[in-house]
C-alpha positions, 0 to 999 in steps of 0.5 A, spaced: 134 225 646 129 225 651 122 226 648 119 227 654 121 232 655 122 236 649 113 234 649 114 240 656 118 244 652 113 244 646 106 245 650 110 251 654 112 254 649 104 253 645 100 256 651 106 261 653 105 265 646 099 266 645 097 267 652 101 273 652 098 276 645 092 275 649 093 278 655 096 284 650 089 285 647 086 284 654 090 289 657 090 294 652 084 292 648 084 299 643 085 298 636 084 290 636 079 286 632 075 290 628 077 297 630 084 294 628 085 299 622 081 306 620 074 305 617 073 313 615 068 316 612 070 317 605 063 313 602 060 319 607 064 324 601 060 322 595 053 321 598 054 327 601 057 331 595 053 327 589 052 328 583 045 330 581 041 323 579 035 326 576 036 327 569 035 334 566 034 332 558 029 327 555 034 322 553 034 321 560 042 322 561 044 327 566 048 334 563 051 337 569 054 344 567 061 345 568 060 350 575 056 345 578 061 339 576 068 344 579 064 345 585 061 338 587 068 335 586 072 341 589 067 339 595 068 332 595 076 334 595 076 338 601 071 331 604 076 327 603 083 331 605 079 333 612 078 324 612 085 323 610 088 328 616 083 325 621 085 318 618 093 321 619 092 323 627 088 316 628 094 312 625 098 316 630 095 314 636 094 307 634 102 307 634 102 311 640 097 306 644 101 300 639 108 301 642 106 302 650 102 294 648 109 292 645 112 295 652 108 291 655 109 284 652 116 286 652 118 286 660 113 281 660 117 277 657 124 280 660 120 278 667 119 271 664 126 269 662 129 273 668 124 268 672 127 262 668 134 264 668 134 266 676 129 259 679 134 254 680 127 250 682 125 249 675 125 243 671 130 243 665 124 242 660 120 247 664 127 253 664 127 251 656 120 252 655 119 259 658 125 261 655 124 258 647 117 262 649 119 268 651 124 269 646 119 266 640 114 272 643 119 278 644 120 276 637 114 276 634 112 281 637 117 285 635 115 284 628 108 285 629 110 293 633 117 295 629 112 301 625 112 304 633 119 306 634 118 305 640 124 307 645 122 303 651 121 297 647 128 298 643 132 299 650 128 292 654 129 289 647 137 290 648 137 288 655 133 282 653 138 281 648 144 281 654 139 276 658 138 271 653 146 271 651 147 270 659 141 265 659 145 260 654 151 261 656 150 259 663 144 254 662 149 251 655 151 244 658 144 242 661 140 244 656 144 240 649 145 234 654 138 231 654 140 224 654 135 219 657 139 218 664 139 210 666 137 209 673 
């Protein structure tokens, strides 16, 4: 085994995946880091609703009646099924906006493997290298997007599929043979 080589293919494979994530969130910045999940007002419906704090007795406990309590948890209720609606339609858009990201790291990769599948230039270390990575990055990107449903995505993810069968059989004896060669 030649480890000179399979030293290439790791240092490829390490930029490449996170060179691509990064480029996702660089191209499509919504809905990462912080704003990565929804941050609703729902604190916002018990201090906007609270219940009363002065005491209304000498024991210094406080007696709400049952009115005021059906009417302040009525209120708080109704704050949080609007949060809930509005946490719905945010979630909606962020998988819209998730499965465009996820079309874009997709054909990103299929552009990858094609390239390295299509340039007879390449080095055999540097072909396996774009290969294992944009195989591994479609992967996983797969995994972290596959709530999106996304059909573009499914439809580049088959012909990625083919591609990479295509890729393997045509490259299977030069890339198992990495045998030191003497000189």
């Amino acid at each position: 085994m030649n480890w000179t080589k399979l030293f290439y293919v790791l240092m490829i494979v390490l930029i490449f995946i996170p060179m691509v994530f990064l480029g996702a969130n660089v191209f499509y910045p919504e809905y990462t880091g912080t704003q990565s999940y929804y941050q609703g007002p729902y604190a916002d419906c018990y201090q906007k609703y609270p219940y009363p704090t002065k005491p209304t007795t000498a024991a210094d406990t406080v007696v709400i009646s049952e009115a005021d309590n059906a009417a302040i948890s009525q209120k708080q209720e109704q704050c949080q099924k609007e949060n809930q609606e509005k946490q719905l339609v945010w979630e909606q858009e962020k998988l819209n906006y998730e499965g465009t990201k996820y079309i874009f790291i997709t054909l990103f990769n299929l552009v990858i493997l094609l390239i390295a599948l299509l340039i007879p230039v390449l080095q055999d270390s540097v072909t396996m290298g774009l290969f294992l990575g944009s195989i591994a990055t479609t992967f996983g990107a797969t995994i972290r997007y596959f709530d999106t449903r996304s059909k573009i995505g499914f439809i580049i993810l088959v012909i990625t599929f083919f591609a990479m069968l295509y890729f393997i059989n045509r490259k299977k004896d030069s890339f198992v043979n990495w045998k030191d060669e003497k000189q």
